[in-house]
The first five atom37 places (N, CA, C, CB, O) and aatype in JSON, in Angstrom:
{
  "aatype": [20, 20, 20, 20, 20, 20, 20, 20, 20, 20, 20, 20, 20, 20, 20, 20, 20, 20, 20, 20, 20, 20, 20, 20, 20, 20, 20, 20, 20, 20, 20, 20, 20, 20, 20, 20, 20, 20, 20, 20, 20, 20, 20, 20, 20, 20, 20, 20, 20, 20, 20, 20, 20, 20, 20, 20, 20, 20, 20, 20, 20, 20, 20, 20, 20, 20, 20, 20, 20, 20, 20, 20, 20, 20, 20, 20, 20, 20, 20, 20, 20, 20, 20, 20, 20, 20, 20, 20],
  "atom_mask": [
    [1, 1, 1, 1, 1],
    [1, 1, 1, 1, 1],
    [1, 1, 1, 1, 1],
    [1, 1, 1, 1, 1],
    [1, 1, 1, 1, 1],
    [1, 1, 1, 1, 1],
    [1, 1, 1, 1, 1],
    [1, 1, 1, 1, 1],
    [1, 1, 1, 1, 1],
    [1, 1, 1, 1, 1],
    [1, 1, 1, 1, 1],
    [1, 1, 1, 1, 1],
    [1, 1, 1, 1, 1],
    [1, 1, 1, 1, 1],
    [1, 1, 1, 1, 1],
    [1, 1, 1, 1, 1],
    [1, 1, 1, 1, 1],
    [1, 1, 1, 1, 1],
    [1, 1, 1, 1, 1],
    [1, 1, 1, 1, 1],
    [1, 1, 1, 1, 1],
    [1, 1, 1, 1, 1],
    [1, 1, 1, 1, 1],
    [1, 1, 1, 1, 1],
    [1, 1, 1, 1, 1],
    [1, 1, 1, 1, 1],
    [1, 1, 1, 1, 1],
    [1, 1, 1, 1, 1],
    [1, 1, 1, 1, 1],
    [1, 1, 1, 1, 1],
    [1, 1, 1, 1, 1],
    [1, 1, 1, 1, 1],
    [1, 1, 1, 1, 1],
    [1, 1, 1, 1, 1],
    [1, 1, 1, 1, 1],
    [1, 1, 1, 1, 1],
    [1, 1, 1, 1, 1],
    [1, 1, 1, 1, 1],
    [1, 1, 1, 1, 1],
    [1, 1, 1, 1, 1],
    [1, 1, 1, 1, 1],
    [1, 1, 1, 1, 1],
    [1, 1, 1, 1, 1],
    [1, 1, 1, 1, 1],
    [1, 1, 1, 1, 1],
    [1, 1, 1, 1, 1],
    [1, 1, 1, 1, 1],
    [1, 1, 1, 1, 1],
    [1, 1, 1, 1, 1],
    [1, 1, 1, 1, 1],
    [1, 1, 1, 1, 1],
    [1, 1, 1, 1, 1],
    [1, 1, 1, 1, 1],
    [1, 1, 1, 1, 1],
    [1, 1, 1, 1, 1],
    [1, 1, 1, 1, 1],
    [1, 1, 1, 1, 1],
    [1, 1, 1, 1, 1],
    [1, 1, 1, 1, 1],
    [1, 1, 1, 1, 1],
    [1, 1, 1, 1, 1],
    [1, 1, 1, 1, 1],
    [1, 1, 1, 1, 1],
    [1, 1, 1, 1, 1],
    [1, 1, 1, 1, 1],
    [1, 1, 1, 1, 1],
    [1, 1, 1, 1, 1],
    [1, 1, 1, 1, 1],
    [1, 1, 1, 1, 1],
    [1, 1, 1, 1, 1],
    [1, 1, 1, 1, 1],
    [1, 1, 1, 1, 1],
    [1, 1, 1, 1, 1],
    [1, 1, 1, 1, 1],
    [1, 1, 1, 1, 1],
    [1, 1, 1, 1, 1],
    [1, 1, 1, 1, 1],
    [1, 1, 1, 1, 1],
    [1, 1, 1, 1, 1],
    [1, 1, 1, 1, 1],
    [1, 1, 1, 1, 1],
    [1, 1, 1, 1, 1],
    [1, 1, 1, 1, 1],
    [1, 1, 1, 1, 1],
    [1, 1, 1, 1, 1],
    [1, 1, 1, 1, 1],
    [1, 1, 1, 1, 1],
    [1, 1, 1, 1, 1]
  ],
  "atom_positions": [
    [[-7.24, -8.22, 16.28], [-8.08, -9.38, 16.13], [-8.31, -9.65, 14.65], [-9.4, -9.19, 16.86], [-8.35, -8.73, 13.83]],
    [[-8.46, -10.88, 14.32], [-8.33, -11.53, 12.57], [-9.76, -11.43, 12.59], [-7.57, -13.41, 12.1], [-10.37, -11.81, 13.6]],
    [[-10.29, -11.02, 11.72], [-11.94, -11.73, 11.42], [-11.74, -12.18, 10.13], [-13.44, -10.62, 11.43], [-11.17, -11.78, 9.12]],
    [[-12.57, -13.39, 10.57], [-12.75, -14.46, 9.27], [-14.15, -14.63, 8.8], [-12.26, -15.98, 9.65], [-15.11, -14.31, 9.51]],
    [[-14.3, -15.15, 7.57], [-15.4, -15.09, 7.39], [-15.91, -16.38, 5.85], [-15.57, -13.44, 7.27], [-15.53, -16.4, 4.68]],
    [[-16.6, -17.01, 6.41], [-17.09, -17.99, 5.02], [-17.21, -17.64, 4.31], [-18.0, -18.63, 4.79], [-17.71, -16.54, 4.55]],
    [[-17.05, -17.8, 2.98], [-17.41, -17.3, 1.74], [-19.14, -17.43, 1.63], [-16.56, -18.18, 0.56], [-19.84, -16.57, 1.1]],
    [[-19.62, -18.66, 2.24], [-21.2, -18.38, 1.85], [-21.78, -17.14, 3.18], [-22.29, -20.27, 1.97], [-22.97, -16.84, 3.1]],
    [[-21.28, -16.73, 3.89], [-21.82, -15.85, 4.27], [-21.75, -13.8, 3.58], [-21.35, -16.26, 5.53], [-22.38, -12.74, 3.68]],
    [[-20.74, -14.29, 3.02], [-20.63, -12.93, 2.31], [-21.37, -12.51, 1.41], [-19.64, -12.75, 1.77], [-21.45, -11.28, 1.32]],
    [[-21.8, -12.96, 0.89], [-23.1, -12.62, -0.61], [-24.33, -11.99, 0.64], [-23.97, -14.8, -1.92], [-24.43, -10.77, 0.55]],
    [[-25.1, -12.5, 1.57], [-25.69, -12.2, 2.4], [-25.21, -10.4, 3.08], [-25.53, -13.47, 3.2], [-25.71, -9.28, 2.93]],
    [[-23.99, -10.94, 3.85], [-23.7, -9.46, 4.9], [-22.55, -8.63, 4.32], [-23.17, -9.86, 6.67], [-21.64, -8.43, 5.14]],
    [[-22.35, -8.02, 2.92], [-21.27, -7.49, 2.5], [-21.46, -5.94, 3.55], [-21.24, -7.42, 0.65], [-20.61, -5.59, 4.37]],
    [[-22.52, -5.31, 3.34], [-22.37, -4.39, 4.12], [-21.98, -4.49, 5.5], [-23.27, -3.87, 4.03], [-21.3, -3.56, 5.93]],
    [[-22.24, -5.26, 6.16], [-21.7, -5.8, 7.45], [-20.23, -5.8, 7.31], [-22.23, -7.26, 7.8], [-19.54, -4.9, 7.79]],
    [[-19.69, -6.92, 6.56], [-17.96, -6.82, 6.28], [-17.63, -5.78, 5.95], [-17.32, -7.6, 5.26], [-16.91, -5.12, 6.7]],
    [[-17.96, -5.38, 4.95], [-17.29, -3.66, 4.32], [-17.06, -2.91, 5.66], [-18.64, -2.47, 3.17], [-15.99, -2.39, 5.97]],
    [[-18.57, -2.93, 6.69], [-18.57, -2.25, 7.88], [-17.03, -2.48, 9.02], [-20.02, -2.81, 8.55], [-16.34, -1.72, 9.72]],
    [[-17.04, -3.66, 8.76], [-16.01, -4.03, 9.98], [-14.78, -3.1, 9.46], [-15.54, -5.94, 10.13], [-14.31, -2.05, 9.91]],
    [[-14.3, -4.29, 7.79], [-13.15, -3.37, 7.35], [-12.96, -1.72, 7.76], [-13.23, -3.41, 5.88], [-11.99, -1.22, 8.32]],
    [[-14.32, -0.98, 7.24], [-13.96, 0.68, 7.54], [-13.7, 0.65, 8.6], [-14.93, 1.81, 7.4], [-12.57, 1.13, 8.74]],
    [[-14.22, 0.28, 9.72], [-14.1, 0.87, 11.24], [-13.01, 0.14, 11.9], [-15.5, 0.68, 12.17], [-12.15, 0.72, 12.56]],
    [[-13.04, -1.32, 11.71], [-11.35, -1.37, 12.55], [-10.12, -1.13, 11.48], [-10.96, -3.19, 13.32], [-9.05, -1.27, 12.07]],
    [[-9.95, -0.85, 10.29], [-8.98, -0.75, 9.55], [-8.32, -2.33, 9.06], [-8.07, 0.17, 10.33], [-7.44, -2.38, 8.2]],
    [[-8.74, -3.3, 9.58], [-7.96, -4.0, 9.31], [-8.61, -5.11, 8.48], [-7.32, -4.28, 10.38], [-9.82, -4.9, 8.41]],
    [[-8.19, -6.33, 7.75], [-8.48, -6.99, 6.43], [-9.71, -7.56, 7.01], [-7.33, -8.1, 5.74], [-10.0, -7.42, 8.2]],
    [[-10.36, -8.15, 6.22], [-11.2, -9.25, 6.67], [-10.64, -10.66, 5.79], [-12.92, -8.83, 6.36], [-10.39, -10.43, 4.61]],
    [[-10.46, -11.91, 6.22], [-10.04, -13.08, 5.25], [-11.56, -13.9, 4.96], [-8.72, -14.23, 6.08], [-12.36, -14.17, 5.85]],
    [[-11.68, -14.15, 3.86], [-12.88, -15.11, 3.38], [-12.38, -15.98, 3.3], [-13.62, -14.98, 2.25], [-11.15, -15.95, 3.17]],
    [[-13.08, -17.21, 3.34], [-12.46, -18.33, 3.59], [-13.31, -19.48, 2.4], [-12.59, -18.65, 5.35], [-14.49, -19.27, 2.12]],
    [[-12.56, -20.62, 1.8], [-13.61, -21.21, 0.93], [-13.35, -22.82, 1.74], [-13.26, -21.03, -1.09], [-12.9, -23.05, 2.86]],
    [[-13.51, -23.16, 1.36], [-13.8, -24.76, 1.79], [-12.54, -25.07, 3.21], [-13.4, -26.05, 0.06], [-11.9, -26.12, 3.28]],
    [[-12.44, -24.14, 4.03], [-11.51, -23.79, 5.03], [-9.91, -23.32, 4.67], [-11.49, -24.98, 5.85], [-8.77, -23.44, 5.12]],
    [[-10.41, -22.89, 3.89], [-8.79, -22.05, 3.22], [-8.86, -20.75, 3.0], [-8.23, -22.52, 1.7], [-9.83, -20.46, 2.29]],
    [[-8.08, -19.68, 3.38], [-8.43, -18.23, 2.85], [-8.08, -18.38, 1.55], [-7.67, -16.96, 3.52], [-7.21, -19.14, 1.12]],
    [[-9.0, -17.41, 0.72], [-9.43, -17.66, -0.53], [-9.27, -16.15, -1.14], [-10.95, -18.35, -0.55], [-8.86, -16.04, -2.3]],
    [[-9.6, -14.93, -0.35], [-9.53, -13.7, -0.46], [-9.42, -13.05, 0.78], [-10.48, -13.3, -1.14], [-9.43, -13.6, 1.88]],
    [[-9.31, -11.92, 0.57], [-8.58, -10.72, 1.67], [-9.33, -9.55, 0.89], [-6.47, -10.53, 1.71], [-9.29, -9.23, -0.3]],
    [[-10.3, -8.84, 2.42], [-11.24, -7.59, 1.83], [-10.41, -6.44, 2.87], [-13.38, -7.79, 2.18], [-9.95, -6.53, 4.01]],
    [[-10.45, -5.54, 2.04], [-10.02, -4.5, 3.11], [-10.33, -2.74, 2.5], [-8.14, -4.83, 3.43], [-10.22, -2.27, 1.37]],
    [[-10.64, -2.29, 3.43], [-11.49, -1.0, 3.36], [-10.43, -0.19, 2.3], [-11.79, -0.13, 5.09], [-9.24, -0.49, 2.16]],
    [[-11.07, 0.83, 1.63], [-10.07, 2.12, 0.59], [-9.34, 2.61, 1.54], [-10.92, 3.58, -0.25], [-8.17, 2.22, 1.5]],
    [[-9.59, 3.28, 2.32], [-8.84, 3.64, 3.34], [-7.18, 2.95, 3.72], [-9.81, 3.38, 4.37], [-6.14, 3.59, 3.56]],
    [[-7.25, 1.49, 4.24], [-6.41, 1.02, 4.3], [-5.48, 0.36, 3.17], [-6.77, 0.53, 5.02], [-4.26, 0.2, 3.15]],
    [[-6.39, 0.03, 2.31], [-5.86, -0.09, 0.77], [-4.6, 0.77, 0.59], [-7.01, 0.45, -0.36], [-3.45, 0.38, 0.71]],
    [[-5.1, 2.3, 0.19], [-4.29, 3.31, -0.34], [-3.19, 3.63, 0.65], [-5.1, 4.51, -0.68], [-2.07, 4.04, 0.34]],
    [[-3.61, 3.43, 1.79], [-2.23, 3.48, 2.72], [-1.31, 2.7, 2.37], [-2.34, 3.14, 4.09], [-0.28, 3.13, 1.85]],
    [[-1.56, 1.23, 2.62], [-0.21, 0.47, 2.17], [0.12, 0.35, 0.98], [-0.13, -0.76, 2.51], [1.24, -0.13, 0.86]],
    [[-0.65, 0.71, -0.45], [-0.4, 1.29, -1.62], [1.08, 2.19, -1.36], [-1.75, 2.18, -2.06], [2.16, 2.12, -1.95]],
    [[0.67, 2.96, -0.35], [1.54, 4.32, -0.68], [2.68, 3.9, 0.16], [0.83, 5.98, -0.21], [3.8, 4.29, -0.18]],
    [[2.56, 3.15, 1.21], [3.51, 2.88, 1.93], [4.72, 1.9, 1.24], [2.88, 2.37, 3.08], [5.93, 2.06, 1.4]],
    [[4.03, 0.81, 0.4], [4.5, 0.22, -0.57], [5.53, 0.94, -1.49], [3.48, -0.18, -1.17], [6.75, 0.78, -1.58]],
    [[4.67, 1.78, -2.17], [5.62, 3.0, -3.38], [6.51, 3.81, -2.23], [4.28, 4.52, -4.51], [7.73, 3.69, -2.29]],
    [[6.12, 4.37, -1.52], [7.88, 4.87, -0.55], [8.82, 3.63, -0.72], [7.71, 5.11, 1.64], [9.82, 3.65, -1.43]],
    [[8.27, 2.24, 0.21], [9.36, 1.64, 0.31], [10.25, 1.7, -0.62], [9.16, 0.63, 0.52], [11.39, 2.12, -0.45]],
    [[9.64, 1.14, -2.05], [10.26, 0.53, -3.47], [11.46, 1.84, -3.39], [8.91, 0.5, -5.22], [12.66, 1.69, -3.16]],
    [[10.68, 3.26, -3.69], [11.69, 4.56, -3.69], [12.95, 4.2, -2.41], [10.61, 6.24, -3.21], [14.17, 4.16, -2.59]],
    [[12.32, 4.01, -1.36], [13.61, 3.99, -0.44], [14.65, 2.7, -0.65], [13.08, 3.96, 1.14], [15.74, 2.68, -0.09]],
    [[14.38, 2.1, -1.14], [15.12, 0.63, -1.54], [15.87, 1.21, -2.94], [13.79, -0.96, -1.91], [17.08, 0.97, -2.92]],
    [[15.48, 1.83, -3.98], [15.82, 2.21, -4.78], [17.34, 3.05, -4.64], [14.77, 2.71, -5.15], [18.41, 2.76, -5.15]],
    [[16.86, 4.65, -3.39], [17.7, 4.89, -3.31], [18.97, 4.54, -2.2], [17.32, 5.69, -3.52], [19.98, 5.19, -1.94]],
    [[18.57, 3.51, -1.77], [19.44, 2.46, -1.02], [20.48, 1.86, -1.7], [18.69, 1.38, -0.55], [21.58, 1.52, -1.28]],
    [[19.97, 1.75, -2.88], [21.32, 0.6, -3.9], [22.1, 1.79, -4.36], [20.64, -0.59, -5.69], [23.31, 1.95, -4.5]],
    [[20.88, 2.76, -4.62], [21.89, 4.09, -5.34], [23.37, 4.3, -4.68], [21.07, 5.73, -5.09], [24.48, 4.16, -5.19]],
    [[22.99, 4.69, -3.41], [24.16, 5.14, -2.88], [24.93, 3.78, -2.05], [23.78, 6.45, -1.89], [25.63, 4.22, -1.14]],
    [[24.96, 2.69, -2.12], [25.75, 1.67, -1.92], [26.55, 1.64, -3.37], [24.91, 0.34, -1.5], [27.77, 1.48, -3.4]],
    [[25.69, 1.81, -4.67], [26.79, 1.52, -5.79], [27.61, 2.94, -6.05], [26.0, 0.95, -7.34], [28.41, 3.14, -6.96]],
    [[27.17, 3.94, -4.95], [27.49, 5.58, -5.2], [26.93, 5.97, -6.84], [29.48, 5.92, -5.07], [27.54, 5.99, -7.9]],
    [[26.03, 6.16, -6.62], [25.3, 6.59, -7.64], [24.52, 7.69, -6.68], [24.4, 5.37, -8.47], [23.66, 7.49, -5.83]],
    [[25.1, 8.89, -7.1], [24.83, 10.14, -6.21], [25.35, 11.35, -6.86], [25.5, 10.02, -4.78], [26.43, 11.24, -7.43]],
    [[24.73, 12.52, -6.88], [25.69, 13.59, -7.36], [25.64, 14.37, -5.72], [25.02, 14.68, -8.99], [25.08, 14.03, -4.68]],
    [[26.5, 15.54, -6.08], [26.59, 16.41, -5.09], [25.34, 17.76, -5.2], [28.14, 16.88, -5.19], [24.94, 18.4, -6.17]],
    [[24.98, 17.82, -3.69], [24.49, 18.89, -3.6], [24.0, 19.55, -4.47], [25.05, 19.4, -3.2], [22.8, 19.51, -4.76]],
    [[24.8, 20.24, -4.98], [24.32, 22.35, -5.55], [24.32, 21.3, -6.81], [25.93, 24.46, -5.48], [24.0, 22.17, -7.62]],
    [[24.41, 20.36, -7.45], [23.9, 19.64, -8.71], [23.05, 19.17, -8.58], [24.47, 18.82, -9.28], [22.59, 18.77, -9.65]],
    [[22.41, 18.9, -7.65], [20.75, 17.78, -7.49], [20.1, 19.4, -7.48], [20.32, 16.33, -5.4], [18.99, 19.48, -8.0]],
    [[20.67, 20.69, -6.95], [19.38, 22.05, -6.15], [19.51, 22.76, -7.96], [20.34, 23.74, -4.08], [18.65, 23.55, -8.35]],
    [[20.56, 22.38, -8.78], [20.5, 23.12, -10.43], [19.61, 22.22, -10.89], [22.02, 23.18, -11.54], [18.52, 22.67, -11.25]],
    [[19.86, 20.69, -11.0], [19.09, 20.0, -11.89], [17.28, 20.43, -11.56], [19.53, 18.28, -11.65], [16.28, 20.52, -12.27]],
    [[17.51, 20.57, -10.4], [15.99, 20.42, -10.25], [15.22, 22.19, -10.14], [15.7, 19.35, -8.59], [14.01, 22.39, -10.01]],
    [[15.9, 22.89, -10.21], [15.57, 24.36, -10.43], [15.7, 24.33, -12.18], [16.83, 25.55, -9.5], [14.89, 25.17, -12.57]],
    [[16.23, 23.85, -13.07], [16.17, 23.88, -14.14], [14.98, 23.08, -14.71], [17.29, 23.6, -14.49], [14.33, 23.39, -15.7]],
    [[14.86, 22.32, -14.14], [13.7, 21.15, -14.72], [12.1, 22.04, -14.24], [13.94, 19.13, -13.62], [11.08, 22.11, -14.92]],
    [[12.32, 22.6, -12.95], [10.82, 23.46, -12.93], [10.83, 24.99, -13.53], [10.28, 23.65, -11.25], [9.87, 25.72, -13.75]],
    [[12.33, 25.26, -13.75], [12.21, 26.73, -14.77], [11.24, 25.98, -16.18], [14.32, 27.49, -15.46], [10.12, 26.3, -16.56]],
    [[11.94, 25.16, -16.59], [11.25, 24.6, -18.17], [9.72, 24.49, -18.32], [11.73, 22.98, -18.52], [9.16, 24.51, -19.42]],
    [[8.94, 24.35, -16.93], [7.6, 24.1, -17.01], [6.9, 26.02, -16.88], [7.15, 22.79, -15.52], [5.69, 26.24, -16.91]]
  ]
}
């Protein structure tokens, strides 16, 4: 379910909205002269699609990698990276 919400009602019930956002997870849209205007949404769900976001980009990343074969083998990705945490 979308909940919407006027912009003049928000200055009034933020704790109310904040409330909805935490507990169903999902955005709330403010609306200004009948147009969404902003999009509130709890930390919770924030940092999820934050993070879900940064995987994608990585998985898209290494998507082109290996279409342009930009790849090493094996026992060279398990040295590079045993060498790089010997150094620390």
């Amino acid at each position: 379910m979308v909940t919407i919400c006027r912009a003049l009602e928000v200055s009034g019930s933020y704790s109310d909205i904040a409330k909805v956002c935490k507990d169903s997870g999902k955005p709330v849209y403010i609306t200004d002269k009948g147009h969404v205007d902003t999009v509130l949404l709890g930390i919770d769900s924030y940092e999820r699609m934050r993070s879900e976001l940064e995987l994608l980009s990585v998985l898209m990343e290494a998507e082109g990698d290996a279409a342009n074969e930009r790849w090493a083998p094996f026992e060279d990705s398990c040295r590079t990276l045993r060498e790089a945490f010997e150094e620390k």
